[in-house]
N, CA, C and O atoms as a GROMACS GRO file, in nm:
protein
  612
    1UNK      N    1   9.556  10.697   9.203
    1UNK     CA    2   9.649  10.782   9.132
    1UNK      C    3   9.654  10.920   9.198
    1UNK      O    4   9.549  10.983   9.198
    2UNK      N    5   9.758  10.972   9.253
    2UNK     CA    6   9.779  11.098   9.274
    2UNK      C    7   9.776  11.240   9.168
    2UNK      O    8   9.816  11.246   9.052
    3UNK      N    9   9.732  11.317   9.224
    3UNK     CA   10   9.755  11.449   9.105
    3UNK      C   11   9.850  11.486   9.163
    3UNK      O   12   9.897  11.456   9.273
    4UNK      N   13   9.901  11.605   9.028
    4UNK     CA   14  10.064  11.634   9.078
    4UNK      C   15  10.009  11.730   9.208
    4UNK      O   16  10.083  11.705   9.303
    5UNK      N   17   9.914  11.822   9.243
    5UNK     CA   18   9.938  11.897   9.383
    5UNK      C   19   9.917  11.803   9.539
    5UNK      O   20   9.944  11.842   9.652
    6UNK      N   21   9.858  11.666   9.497
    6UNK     CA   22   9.861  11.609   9.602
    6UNK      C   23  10.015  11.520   9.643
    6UNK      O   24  10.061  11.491   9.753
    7UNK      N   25  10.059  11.497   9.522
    7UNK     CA   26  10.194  11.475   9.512
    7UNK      C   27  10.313  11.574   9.552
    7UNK      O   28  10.415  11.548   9.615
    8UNK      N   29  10.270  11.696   9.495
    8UNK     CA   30  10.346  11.788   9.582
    8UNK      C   31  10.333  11.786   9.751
    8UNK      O   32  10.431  11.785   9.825
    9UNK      N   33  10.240  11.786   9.780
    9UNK     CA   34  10.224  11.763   9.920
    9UNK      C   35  10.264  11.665  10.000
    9UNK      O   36  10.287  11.697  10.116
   10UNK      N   37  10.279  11.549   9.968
   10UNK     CA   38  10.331  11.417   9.973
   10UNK      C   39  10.465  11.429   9.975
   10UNK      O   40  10.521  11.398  10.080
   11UNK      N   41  10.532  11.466   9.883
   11UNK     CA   42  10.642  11.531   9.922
   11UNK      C   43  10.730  11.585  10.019
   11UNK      O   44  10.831  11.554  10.082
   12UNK      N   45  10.632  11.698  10.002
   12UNK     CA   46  10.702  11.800  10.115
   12UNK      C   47  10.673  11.776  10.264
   12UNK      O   48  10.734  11.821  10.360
   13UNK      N   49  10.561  11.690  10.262
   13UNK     CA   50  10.564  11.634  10.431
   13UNK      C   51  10.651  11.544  10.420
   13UNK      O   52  10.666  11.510  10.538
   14UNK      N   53  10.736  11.466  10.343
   14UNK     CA   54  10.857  11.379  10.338
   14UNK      C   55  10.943  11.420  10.343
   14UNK      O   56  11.040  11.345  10.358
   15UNK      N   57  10.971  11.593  10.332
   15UNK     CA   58  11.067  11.694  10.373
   15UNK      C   59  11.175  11.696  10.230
   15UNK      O   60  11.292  11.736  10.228
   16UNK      N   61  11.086  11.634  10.101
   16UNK     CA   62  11.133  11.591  10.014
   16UNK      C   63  11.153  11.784   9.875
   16UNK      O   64  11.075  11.852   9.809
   17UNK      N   65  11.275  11.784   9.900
   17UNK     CA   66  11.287  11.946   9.822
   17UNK      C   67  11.231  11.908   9.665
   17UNK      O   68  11.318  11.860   9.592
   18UNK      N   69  11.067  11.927   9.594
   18UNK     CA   70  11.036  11.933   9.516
   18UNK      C   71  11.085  12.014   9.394
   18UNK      O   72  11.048  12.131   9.387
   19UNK      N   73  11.173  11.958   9.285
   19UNK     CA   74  11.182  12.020   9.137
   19UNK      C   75  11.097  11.930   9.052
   19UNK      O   76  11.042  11.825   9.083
   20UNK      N   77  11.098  12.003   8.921
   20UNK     CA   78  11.009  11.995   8.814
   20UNK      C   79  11.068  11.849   8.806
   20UNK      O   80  10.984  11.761   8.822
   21UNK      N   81  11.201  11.808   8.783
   21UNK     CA   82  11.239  11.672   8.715
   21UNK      C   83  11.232  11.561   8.820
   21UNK      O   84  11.254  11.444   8.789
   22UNK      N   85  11.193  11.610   8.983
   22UNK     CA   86  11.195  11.521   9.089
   22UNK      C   87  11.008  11.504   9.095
   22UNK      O   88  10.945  11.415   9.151
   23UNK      N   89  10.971  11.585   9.043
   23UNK     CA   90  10.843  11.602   9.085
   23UNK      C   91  10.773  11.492   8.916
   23UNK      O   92  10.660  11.443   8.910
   24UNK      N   93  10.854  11.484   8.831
   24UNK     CA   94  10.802  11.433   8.706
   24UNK      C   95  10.826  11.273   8.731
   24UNK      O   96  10.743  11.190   8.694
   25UNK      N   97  10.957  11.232   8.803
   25UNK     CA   98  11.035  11.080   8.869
   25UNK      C   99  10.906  11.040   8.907
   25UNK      O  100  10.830  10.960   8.852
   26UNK      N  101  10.890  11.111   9.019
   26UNK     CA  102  10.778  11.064   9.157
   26UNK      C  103  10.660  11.008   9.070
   26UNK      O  104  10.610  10.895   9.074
   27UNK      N  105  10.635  11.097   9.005
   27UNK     CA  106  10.485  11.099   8.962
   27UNK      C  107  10.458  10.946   8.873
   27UNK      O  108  10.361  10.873   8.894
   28UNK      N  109  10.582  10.915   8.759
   28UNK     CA  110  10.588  10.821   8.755
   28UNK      C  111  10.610  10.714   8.812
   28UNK      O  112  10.563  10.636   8.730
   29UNK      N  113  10.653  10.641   8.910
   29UNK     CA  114  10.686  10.586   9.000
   29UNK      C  115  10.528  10.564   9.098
   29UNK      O  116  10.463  10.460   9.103
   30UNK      N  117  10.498  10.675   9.158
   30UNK     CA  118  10.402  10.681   9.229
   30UNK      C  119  10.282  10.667   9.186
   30UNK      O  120  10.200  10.647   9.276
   31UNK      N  121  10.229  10.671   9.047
   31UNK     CA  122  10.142  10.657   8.964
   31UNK      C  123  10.118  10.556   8.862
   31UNK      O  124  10.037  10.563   8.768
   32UNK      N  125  10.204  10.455   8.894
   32UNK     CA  126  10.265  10.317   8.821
   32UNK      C  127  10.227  10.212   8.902
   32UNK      O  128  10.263  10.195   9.018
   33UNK      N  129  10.114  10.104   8.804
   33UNK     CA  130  10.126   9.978   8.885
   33UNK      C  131  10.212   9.882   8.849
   33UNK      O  132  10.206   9.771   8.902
   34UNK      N  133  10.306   9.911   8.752
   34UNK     CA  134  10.391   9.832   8.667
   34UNK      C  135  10.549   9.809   8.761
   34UNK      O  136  10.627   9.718   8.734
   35UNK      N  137  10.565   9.881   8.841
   35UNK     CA  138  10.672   9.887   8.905
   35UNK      C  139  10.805   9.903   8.806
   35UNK      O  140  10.903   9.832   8.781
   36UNK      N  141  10.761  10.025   8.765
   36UNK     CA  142  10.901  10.028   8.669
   36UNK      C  143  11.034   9.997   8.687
   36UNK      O  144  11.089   9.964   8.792
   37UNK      N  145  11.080  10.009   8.576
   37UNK     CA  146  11.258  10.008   8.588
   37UNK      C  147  11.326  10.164   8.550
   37UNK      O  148  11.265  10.266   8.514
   38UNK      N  149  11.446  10.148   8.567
   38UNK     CA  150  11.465  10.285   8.594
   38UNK      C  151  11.487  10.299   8.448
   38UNK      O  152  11.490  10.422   8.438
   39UNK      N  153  11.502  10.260   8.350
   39UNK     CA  154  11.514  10.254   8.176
   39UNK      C  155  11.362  10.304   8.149
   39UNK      O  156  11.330  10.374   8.052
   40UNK      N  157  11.265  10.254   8.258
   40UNK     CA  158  11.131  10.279   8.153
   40UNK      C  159  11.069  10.418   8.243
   40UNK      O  160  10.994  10.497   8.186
   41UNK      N  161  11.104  10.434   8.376
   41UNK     CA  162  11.103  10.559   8.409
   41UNK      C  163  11.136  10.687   8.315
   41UNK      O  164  11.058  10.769   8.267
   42UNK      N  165  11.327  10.674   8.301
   42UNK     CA  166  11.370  10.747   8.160
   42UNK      C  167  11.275  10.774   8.058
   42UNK      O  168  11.256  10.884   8.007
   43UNK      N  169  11.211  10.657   8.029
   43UNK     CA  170  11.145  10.678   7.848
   43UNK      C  171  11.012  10.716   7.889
   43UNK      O  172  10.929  10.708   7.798
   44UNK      N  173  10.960  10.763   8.021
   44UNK     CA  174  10.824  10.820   8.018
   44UNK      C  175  10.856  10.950   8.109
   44UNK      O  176  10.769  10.995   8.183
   45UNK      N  177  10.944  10.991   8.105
   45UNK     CA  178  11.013  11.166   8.128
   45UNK      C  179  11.042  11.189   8.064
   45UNK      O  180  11.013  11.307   8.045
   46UNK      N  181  11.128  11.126   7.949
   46UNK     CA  182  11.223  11.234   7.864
   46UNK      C  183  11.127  11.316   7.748
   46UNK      O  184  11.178  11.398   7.672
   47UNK      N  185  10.986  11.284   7.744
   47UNK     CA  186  10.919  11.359   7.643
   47UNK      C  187  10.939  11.510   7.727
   47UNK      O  188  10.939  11.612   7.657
   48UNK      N  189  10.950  11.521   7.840
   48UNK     CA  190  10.894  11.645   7.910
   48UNK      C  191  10.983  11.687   7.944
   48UNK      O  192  10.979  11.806   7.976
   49UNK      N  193  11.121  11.610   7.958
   49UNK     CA  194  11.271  11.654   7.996
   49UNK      C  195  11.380  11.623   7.917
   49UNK      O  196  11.472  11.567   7.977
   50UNK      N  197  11.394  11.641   7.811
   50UNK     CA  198  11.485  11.588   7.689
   50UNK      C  199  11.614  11.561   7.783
   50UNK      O  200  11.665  11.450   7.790
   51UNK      N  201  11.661  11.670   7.854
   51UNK     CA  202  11.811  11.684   7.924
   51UNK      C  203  11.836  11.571   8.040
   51UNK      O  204  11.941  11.538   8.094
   52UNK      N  205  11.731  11.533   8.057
   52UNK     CA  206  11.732  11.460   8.193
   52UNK      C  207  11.827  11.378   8.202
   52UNK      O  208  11.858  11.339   8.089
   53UNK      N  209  11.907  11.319   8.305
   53UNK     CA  210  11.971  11.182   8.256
   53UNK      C  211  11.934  11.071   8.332
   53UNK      O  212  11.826  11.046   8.383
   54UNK      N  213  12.041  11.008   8.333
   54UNK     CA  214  12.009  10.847   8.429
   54UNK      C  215  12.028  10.879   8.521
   54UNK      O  216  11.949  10.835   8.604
   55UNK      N  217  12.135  10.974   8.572
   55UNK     CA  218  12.213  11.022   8.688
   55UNK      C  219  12.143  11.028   8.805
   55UNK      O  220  12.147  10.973   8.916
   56UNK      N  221  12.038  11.162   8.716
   56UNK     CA  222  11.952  11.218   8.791
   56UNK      C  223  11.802  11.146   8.841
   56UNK      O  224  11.731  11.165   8.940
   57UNK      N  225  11.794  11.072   8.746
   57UNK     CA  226  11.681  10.945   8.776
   57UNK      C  227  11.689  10.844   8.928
   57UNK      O  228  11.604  10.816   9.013
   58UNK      N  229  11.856  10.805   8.910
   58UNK     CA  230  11.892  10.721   9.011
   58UNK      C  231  11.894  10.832   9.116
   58UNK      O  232  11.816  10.804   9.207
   59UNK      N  233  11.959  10.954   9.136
   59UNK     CA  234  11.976  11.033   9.263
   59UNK      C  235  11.801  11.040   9.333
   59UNK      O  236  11.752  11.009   9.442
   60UNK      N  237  11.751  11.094   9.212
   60UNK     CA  238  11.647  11.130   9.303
   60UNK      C  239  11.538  10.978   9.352
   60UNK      O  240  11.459  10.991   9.446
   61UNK      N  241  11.548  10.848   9.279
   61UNK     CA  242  11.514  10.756   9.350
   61UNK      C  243  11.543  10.709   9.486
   61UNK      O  244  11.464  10.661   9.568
   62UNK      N  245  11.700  10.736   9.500
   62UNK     CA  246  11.752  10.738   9.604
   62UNK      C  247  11.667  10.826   9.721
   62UNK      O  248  11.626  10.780   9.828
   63UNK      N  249  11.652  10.953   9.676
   63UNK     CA  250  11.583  11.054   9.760
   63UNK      C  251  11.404  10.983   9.840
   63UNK      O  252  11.355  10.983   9.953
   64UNK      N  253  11.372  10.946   9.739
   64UNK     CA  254  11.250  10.884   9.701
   64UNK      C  255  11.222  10.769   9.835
   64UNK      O  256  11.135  10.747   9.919
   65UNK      N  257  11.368  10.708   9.790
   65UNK     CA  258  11.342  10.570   9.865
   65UNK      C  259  11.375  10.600  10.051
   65UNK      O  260  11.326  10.540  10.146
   66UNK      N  261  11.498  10.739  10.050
   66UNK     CA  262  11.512  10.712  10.195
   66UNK      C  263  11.434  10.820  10.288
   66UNK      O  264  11.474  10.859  10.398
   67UNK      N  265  11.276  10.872  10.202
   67UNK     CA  266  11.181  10.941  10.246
   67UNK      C  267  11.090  10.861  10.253
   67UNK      O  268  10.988  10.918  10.291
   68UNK      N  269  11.073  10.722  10.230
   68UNK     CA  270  10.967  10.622  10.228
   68UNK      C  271  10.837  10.619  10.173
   68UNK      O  272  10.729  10.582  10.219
   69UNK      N  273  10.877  10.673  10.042
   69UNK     CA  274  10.760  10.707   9.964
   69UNK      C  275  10.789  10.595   9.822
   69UNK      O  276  10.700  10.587   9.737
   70UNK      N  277  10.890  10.530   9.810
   70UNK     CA  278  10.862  10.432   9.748
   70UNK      C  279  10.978  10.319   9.808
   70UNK      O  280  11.052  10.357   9.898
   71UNK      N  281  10.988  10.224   9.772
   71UNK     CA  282  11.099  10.093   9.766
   71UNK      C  283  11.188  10.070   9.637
   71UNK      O  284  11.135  10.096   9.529
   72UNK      N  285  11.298  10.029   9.638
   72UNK     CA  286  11.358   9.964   9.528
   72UNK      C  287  11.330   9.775   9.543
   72UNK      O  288  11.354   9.704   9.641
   73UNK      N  289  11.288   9.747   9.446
   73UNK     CA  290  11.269   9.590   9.433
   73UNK      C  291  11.349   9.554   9.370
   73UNK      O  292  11.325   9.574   9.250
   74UNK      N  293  11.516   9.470   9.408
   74UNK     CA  294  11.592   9.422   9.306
   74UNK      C  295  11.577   9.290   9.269
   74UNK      O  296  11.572   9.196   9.348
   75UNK      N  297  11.572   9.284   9.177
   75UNK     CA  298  11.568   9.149   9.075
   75UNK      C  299  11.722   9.108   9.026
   75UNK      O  300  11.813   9.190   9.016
   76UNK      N  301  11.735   8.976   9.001
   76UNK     CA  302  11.860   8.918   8.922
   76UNK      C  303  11.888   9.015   8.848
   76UNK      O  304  11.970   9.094   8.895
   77UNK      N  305  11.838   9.042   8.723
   77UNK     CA  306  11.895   9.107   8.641
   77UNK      C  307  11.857   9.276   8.594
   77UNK      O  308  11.895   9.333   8.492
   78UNK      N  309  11.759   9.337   8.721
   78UNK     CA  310  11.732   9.501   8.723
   78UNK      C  311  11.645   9.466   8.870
   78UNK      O  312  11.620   9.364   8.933
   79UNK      N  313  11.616   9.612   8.887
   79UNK     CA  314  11.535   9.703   8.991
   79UNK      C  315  11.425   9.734   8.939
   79UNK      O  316  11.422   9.761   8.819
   80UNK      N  317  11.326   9.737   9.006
   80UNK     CA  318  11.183   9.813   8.975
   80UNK      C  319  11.143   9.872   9.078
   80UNK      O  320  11.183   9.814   9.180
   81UNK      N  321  11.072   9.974   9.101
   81UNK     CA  322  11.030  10.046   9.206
   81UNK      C  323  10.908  10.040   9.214
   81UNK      O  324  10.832  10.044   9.118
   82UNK      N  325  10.869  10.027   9.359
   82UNK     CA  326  10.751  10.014   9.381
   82UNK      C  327  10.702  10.112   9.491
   82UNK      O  328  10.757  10.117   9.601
   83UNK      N  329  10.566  10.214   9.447
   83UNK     CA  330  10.496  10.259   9.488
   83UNK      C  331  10.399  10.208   9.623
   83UNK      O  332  10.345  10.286   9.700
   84UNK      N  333  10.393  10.082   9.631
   84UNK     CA  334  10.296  10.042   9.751
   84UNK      C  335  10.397  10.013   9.855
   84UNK      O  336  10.483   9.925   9.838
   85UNK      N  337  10.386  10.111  10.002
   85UNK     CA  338  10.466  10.047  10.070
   85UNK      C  339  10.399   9.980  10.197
   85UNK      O  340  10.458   9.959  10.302
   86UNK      N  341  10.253   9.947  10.168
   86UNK     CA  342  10.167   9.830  10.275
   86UNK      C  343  10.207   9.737  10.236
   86UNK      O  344  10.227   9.717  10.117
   87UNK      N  345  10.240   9.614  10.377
   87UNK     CA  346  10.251   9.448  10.310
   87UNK      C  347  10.113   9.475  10.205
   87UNK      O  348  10.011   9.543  10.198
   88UNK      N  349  10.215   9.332  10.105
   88UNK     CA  350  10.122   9.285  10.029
   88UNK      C  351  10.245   9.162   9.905
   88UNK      O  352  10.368   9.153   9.911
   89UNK      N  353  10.165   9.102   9.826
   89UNK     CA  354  10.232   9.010   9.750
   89UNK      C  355  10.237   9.107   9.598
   89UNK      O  356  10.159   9.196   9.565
   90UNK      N  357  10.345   9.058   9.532
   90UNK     CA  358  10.379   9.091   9.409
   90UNK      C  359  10.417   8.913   9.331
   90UNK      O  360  10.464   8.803   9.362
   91UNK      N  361  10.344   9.000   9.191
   91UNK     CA  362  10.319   8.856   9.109
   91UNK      C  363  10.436   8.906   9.027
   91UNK      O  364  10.433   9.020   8.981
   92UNK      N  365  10.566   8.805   9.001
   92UNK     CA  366  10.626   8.837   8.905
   92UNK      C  367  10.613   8.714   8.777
   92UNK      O  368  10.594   8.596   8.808
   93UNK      N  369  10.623   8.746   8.663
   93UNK     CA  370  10.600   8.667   8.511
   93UNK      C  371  10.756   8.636   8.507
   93UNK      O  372  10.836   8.728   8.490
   94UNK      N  373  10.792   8.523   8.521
   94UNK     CA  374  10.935   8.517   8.489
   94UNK      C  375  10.943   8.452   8.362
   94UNK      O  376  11.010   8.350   8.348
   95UNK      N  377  10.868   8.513   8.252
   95UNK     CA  378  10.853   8.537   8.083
   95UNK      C  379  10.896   8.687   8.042
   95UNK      O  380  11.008   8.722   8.005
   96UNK      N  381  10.773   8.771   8.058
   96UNK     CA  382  10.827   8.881   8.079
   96UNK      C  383  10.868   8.944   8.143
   96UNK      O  384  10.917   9.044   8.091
   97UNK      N  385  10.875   8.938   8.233
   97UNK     CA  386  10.955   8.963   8.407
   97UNK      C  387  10.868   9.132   8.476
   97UNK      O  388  10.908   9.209   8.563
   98UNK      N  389  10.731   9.136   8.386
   98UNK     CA  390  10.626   9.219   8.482
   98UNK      C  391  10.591   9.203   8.613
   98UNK      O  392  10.580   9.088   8.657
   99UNK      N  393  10.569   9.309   8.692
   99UNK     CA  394  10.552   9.274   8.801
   99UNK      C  395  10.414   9.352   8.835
   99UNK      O  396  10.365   9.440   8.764
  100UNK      N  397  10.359   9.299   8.963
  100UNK     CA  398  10.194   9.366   8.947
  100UNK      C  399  10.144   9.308   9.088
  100UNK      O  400  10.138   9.189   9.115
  101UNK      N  401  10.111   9.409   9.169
  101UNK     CA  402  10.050   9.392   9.289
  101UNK      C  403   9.956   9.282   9.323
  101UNK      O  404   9.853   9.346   9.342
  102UNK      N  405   9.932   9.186   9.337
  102UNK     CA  406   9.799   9.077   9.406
  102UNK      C  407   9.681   9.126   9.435
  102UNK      O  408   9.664   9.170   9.549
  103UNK      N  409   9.569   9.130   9.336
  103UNK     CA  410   9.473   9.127   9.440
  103UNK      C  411   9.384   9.045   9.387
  103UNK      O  412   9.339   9.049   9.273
  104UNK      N  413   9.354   8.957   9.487
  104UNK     CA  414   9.294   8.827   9.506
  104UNK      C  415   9.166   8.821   9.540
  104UNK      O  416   9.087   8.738   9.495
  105UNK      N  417   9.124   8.955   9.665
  105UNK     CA  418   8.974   8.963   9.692
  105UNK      C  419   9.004   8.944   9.866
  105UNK      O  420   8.963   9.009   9.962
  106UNK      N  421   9.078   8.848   9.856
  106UNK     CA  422   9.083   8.827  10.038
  106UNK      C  423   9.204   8.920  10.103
  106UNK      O  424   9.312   8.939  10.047
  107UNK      N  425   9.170   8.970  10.222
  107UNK     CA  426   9.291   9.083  10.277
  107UNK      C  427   9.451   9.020  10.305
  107UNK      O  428   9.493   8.960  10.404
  108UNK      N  429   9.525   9.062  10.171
  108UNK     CA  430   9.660   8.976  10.201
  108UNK      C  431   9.743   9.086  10.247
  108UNK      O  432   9.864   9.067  10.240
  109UNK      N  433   9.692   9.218  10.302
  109UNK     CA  434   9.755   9.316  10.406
  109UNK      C  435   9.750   9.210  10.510
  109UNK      O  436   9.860   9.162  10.539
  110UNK      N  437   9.629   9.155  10.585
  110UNK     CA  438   9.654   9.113  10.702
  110UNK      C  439   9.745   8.969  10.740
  110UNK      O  440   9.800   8.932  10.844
  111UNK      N  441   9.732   8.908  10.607
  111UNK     CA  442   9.739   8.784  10.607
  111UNK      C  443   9.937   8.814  10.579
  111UNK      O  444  10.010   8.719  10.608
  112UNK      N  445   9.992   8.924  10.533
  112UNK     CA  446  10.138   8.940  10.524
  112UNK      C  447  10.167   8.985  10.639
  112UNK      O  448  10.274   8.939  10.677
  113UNK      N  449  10.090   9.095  10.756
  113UNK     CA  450  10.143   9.125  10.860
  113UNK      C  451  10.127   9.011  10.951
  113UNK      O  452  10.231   8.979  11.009
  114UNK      N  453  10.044   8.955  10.973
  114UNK     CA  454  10.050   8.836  11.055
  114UNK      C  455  10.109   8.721  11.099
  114UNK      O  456  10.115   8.654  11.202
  115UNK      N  457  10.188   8.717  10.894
  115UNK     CA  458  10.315   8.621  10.898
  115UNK      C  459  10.444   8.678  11.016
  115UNK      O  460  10.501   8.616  11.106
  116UNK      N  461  10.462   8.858  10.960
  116UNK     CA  462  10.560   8.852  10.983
  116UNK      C  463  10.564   8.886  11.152
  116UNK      O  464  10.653   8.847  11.228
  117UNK      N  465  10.469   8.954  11.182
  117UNK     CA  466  10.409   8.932  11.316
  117UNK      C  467  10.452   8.814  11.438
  117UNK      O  468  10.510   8.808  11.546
  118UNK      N  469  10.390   8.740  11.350
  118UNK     CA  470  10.421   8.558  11.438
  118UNK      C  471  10.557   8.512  11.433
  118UNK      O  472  10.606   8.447  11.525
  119UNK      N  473  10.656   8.562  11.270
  119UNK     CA  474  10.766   8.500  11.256
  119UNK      C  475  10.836   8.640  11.387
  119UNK      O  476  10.932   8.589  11.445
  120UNK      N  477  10.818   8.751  11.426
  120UNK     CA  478  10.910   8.793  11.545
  120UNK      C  479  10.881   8.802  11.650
  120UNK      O  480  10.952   8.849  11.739
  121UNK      N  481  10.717   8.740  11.669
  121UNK     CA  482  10.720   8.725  11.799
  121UNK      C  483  10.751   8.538  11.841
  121UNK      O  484  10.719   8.499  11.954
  122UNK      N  485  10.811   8.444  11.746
  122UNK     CA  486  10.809   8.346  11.760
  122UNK      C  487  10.986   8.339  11.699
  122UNK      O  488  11.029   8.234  11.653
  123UNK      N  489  11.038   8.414  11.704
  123UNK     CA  490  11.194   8.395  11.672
  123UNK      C  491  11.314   8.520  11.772
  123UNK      O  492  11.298   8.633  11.819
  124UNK      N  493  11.415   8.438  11.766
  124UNK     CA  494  11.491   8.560  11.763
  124UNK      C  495  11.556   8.681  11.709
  124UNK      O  496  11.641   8.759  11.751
  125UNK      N  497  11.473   8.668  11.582
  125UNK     CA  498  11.498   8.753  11.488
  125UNK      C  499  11.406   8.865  11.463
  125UNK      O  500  11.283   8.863  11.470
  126UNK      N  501  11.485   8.962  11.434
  126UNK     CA  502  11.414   9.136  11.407
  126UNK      C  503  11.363   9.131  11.298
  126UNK      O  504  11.426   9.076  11.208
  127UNK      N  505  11.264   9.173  11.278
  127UNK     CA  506  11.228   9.192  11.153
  127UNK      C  507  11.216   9.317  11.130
  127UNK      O  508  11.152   9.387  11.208
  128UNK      N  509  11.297   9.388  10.975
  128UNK     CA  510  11.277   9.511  10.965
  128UNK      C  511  11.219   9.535  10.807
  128UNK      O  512  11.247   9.614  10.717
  129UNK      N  513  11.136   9.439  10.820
  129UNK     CA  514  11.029   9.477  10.641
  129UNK      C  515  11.022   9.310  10.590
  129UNK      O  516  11.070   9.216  10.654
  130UNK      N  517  10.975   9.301  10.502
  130UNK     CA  518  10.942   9.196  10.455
  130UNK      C  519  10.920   9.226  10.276
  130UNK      O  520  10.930   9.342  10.233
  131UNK      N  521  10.900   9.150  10.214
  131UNK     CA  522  10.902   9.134  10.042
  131UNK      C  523  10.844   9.001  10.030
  131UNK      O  524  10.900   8.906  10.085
  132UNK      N  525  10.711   8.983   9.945
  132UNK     CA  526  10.642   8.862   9.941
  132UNK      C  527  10.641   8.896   9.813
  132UNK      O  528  10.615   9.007   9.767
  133UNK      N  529  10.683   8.754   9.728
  133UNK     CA  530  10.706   8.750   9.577
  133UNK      C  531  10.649   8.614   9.515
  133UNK      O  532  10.680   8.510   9.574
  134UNK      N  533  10.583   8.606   9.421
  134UNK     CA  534  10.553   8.488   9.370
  134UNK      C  535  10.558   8.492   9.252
  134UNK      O  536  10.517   8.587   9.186
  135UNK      N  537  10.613   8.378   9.200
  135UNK     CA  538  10.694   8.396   9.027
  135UNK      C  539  10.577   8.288   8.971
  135UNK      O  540  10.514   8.210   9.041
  136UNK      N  541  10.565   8.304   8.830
  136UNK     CA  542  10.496   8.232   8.728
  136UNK      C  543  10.470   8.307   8.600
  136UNK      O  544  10.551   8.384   8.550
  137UNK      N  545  10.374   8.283   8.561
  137UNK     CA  546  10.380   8.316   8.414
  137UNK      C  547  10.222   8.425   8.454
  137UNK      O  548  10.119   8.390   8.511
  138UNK      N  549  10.260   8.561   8.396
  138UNK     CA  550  10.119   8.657   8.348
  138UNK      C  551  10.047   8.602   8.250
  138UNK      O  552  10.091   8.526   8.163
  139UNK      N  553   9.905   8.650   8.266
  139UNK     CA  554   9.792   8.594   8.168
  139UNK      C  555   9.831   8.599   8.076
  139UNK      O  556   9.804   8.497   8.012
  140UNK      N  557   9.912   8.702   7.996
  140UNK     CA  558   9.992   8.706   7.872
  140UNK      C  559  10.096   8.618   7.791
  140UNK      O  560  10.131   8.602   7.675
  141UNK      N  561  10.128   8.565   7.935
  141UNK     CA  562  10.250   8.481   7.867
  141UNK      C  563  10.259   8.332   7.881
  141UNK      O  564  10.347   8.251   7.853
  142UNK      N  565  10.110   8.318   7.944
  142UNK     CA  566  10.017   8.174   7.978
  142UNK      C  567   9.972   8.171   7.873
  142UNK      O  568  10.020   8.085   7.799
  143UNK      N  569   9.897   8.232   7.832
  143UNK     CA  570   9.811   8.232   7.651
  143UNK      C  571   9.904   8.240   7.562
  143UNK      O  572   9.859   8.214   7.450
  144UNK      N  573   9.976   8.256   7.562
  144UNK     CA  574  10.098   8.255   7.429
  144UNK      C  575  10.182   8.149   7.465
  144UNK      O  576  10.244   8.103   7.370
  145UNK      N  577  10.206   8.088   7.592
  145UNK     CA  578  10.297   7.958   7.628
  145UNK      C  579  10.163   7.798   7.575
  145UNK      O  580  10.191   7.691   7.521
  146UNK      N  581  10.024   7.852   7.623
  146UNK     CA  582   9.961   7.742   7.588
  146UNK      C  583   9.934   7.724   7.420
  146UNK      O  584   9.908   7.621   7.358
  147UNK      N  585   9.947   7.831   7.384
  147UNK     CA  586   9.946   7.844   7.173
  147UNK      C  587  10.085   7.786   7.131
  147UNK      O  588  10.115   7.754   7.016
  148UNK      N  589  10.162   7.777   7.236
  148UNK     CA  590  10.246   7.723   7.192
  148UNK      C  591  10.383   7.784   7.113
  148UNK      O  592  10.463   7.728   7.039
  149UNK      N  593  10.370   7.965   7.177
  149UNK     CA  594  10.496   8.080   7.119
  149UNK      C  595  10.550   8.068   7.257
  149UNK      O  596  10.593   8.183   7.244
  150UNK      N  597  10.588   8.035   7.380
  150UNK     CA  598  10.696   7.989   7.505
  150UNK      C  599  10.731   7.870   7.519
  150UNK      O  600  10.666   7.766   7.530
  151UNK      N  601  10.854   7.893   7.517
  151UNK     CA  602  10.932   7.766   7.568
  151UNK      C  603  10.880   7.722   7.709
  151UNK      O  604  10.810   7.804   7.767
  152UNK      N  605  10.903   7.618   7.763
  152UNK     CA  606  10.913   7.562   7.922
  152UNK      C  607  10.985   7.679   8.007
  152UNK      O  608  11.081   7.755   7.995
  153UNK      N  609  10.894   7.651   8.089
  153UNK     CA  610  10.965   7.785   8.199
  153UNK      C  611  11.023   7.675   8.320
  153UNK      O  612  11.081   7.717   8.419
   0.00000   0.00000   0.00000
């Protein structure tokens, strides 16, 4: 987790012009393993920014994203942003549609660069990033699907 002055700093070596309501975005975002949406971003600023809007949520994500301090992850039906920008796998619950970084114990930094590694030095194709996703059900919605409150997924 970042504090906000190391976050400020983070920033501004991203050449990123820090305000109070860009600096409140980040923090959420950057301090989130949940990979928010931009609805639940909103509802954990507006205690501190009543005025804020969506507007300004989306602009400065934008800002966010083409300083490489976070990603947009689009999904079928929303975006979540994600704070980690090392390969790595994301577990999505396609119950509740949470999303949550992998960690397994074994290095799946190396084991994602390696894929994509081999897939361009073994194709004719560029590779300019990669997204490793694996869908199923969170512990949450496994224990409530085996009690028998989820339908078939």
């Amino acid at each position: 987790m970042l504090n906000q002055q190391a976050l400020v700093e983070r920033m501004r070596e991203w050449a990123v012009r820090v305000t109070p309501q860009r600096l409140a975005i980040a923090e959420v975002v950057l301090n989130s393993s949940d990979h928010p949406t931009v609805q639940q971003i909103y509802e954990r600023v507006r205690d501190h920014f009543p005025s804020m809007t969506l507007a300004t949520i989306y602009s400065t994500l934008g800002v966010l994203q083409k300083s490489g301090l976070i990603q947009e992850l689009p999904f079928q039906r929303m975006s979540r942003y994600e704070p980690n920008m090392e390969p790595h796998v994301n577990l999505v619950c396609v119950e509740c549609e949470n999303v949550i970084d992998a960690d397994t114990g074994v290095d799946i930094h190396d084991v994602v660069v390696g894929l994509r590694n081999s897939i361009a030095a073994n194709s004719d194709f560029e590779v300019a990033g990669q997204r490793v996703d694996f869908y199923g059900l969170c512990p949450r919605c496994a224990d409530a699907k085996r009690r028998g409150e989820l339908s078939e997924v």
